[in-house]
C-alpha positions as CSV (number, residue, x, y, z in Angstrom):
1,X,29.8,-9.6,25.2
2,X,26.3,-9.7,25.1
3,X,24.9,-7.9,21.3
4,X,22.2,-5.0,21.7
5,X,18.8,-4.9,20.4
6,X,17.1,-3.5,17.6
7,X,13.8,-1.5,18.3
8,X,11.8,-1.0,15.5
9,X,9.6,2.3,16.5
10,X,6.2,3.4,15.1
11,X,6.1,7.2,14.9
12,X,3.5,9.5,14.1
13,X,1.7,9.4,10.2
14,X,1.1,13.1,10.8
15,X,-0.7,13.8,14.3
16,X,2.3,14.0,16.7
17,X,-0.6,13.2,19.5
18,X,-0.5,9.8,18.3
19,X,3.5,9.3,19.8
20,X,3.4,6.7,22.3
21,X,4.9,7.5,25.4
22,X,7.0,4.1,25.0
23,X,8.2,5.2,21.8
24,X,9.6,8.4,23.3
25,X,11.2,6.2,26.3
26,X,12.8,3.8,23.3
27,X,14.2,6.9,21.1
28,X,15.2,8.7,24.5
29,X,16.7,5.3,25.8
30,X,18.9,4.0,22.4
31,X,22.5,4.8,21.5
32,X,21.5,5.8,17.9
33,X,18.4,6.2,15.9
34,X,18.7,4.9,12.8
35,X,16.4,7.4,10.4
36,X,15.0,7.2,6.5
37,X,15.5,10.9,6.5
38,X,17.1,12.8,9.5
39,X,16.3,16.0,8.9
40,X,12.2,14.6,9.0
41,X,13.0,12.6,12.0
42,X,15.1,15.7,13.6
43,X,11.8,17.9,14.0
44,X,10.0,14.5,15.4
45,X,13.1,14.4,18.5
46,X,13.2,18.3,18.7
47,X,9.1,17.9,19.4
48,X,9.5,15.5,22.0
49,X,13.0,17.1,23.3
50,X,15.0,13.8,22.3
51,X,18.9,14.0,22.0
52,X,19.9,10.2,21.2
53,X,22.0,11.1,17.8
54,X,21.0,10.2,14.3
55,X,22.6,7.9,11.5
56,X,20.6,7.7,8.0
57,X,19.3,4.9,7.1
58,X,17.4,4.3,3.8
59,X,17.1,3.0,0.2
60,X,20.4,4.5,-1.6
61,X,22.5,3.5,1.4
62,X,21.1,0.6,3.0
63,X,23.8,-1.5,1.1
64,X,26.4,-0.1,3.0
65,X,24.5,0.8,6.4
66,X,23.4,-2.3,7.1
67,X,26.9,-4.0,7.4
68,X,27.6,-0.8,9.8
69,X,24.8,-1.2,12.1
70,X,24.7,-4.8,12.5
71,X,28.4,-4.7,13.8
72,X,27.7,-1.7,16.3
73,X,24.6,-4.4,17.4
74,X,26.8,-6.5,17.6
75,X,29.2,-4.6,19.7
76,X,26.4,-4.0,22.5
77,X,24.6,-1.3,20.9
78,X,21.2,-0.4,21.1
79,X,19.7,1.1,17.8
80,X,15.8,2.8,17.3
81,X,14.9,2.2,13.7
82,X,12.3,5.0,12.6
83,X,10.6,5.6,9.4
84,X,9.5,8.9,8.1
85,X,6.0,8.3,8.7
86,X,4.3,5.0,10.9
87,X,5.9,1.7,11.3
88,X,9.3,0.6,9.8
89,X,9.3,-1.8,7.3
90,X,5.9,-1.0,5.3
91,X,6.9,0.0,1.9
92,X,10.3,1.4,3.0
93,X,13.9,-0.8,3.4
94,X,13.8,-1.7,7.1
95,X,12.6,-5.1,6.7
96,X,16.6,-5.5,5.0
97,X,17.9,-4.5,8.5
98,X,15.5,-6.4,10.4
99,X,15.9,-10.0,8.4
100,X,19.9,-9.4,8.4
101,X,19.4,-8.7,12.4
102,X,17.8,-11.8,12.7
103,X,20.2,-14.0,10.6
104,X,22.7,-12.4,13.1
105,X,20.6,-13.9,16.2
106,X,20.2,-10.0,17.2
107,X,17.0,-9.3,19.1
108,X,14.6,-7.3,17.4
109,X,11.9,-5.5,19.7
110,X,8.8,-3.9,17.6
111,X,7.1,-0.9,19.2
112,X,3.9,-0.4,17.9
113,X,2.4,2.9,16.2
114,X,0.3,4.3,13.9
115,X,-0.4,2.6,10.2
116,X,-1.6,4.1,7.1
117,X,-3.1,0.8,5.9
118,X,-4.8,0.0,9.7
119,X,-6.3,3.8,9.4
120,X,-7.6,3.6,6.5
121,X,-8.9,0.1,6.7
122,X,-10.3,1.0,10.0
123,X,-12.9,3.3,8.9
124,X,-12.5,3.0,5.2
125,X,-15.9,1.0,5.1
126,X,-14.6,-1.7,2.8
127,X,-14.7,-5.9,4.4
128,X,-11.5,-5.6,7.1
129,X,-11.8,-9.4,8.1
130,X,-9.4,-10.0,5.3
131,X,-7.1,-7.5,3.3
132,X,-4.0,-7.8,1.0
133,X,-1.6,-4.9,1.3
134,X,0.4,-4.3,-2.6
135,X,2.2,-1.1,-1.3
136,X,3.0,1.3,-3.7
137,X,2.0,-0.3,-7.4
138,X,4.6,0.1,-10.3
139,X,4.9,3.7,-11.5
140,X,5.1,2.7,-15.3
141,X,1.4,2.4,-17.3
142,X,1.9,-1.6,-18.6
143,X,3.5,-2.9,-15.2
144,X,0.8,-0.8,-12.8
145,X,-1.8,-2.8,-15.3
146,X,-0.5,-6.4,-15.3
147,X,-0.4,-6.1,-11.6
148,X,-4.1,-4.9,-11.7
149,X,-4.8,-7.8,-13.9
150,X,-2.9,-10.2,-11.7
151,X,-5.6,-8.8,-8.7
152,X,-9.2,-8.9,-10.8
153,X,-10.0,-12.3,-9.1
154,X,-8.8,-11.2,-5.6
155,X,-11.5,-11.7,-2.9
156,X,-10.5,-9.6,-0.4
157,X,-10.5,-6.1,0.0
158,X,-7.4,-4.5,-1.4
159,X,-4.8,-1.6,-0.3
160,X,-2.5,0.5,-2.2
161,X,-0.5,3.5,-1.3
162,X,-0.2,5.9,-3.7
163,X,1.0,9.7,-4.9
164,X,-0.9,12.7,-6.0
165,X,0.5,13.1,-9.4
166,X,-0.4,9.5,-9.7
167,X,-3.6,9.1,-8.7
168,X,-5.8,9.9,-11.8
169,X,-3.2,7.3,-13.9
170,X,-4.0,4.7,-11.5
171,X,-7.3,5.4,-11.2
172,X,-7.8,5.4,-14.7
173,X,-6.2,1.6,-15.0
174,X,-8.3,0.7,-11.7
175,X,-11.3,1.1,-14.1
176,X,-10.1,-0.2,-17.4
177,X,-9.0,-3.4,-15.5
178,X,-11.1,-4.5,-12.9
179,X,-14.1,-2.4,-13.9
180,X,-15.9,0.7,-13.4
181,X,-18.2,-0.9,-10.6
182,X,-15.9,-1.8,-7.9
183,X,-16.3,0.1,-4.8
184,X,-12.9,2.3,-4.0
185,X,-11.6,4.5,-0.5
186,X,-9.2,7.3,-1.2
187,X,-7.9,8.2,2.3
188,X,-5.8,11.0,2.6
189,X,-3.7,13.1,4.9
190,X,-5.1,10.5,7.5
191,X,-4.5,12.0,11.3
192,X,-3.9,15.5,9.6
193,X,-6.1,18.9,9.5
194,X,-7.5,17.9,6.4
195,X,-7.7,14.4,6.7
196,X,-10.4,13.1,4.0
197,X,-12.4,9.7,3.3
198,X,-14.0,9.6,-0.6
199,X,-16.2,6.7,-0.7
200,X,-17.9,5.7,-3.9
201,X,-17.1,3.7,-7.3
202,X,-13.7,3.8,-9.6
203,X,-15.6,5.5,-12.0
204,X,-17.3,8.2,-9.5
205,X,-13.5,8.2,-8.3
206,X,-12.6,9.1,-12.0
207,X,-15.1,11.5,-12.5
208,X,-14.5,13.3,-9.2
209,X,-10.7,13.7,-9.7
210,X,-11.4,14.9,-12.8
211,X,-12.3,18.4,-11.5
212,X,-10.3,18.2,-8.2
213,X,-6.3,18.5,-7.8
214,X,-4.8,15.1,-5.9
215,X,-3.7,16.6,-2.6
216,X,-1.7,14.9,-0.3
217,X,-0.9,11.3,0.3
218,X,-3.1,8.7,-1.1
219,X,-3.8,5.4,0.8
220,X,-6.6,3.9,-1.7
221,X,-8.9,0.5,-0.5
222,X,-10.5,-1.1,-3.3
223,X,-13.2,-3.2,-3.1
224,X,-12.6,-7.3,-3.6
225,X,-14.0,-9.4,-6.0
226,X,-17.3,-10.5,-5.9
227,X,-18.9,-14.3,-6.5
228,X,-20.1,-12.4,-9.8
229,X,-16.9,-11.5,-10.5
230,X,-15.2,-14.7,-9.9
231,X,-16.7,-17.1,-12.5
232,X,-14.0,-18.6,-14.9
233,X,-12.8,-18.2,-17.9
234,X,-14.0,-21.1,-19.0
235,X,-17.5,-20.1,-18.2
236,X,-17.2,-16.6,-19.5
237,X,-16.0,-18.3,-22.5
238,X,-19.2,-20.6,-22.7
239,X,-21.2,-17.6,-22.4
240,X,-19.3,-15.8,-25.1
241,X,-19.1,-18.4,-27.5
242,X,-23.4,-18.9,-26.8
243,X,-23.9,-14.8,-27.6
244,X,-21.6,-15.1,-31.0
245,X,-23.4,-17.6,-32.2
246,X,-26.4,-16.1,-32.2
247,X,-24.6,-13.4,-34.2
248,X,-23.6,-10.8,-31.6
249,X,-20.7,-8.8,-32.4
250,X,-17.6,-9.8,-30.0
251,X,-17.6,-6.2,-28.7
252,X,-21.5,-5.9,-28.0
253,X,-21.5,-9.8,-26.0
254,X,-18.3,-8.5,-24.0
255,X,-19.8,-5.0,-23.1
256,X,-23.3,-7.1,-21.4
257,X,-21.3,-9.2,-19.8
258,X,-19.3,-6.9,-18.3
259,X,-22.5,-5.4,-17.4
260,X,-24.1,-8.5,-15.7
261,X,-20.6,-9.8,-14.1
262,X,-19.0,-6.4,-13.3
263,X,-15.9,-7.6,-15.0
264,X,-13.7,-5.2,-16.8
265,X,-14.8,-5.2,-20.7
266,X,-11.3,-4.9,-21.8
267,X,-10.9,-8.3,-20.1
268,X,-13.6,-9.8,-21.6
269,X,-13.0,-8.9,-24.7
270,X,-9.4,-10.5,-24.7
271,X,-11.2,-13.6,-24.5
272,X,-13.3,-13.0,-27.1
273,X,-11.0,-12.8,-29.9
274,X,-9.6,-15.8,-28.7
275,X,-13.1,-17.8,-30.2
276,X,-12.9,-18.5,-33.3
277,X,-15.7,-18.6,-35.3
């Protein structure tokens, strides 16, 4: 018996215009849609007057799905994977069906649709000849800034989604760690009726949320480094260890270099206590 295919289908990030008409002939077509929530997905068929019957398919179950679905591939089925919002597998547990697909030698079939991160980056403004995509970063304070930290030195322009009760945390440790200069896009409610690009720095970011309620999901570009930004330590050090002694205070020679380099002072400033004088 020959095994069926997976199709992994883009669907709408919130314009249902943006459907592709092959994406309503895949879901129309399969035996079963797998769906991260079917009650979201339910209003998608209902829109596009799609009967194919549902099985849900997402983080707290995927342990158990998985095994399930791969043996009705196997059996000749055909199976639409569908995320709530865009394409499978971005930030959400279809890539686990897709990799144990393809350790079964079961075809898997993309059909292409809308992205948050290709939306945003599209008219964000930021460099799009090369982007890193983190996802979602950790919601805990010390983990959201080691990851930060772990990114200062990255060159290219950088993508995160994230939530609106979030948004003014991680903004906050966007400009304590990789500084209040960097250039920042907060896209949200892309496609929708309110859909809304804020273009500016992390601080102006700061300042603006400050005053305004997060709305909406947040797809945030941030700008990379820059060839200021991306001297060493060792030459920071240098610098440092020049400025102190002269007799400026550790705090004062971190603040104007963080000035001149656009580096976050906090950063600095760890390696100047590690000079001693």
């Amino acid at each position: 018996m020959t095994s069926g295919t997976l199709y992994v289908v883009g669907t709408p990030i919130g314009n249902l215009e943006d459907m592709t008409f092959r994406a309503v002939q895949t879901l129309q077509n399969a035996d079963l849609i797998a769906a991260e929530d079917t009650r979201h997905t339910g209003k998608l068929l209902q829109h596009f007057q799609i009967k194919t019957p549902q099985i849900s398919y997402h983080e707290h179950n995927r342990s158990t799905r998985i095994p399930e679905l791969l043996q009705k591939l196997i059996d000749g089925s055909t199976i639409a994977l569908v995320s709530d919002a865009g394409m499978p597998g971005i930030s959400d547990p279809g890539y686990e069906l897709v990799k144990a697909c393809i350790d079964s030698e079961i075809k898997v079939v993309p059909i292409p649709g809308a992205s948050a991160v290709i939306t945003a980056l599209s008219a964000g403004g930021l460099p799009t000849d090369k982007f890193v995509f983190e996802g979602f970063l950790p919601p805990k304070t010390n983990q959201r800034r080691q990851r930060l930290e772990f990114l200062v030195k990255e060159s290219r322009t950088i993508i995160f989604y994230e939530s609106p009760h979030r948004l003014r945390a991680t903004l906050q440790d966007l400009a304590e760690v990789m500084g209040q200069g960097r250039r920042i896009v907060l896209a949200r409610e892309l496609t929708k009726y309110y859909e809304e690009f804020w273009r500016g720095t992390v601080e102006e970011a700061c300042r603006h949320y400050k005053s305004r309620e997060p709305q909406g999901e947040y797809t945030i570009l941030v700008g990379g480094a820059t060839n200021e930004t991306q001297l060493s330590e060792s030459q920071i050090k240098a610098e440092l260890e020049k400025m102190i002694s002269q007799g400026i205070a550790r705090s004062q020679a971190s603040r104007e270099i963080a000035l001149l380099t656009s580096l976050p002072r906090r950063y600095i400033y760890q390696l100047a206590l590690e000079i001693e004088y």
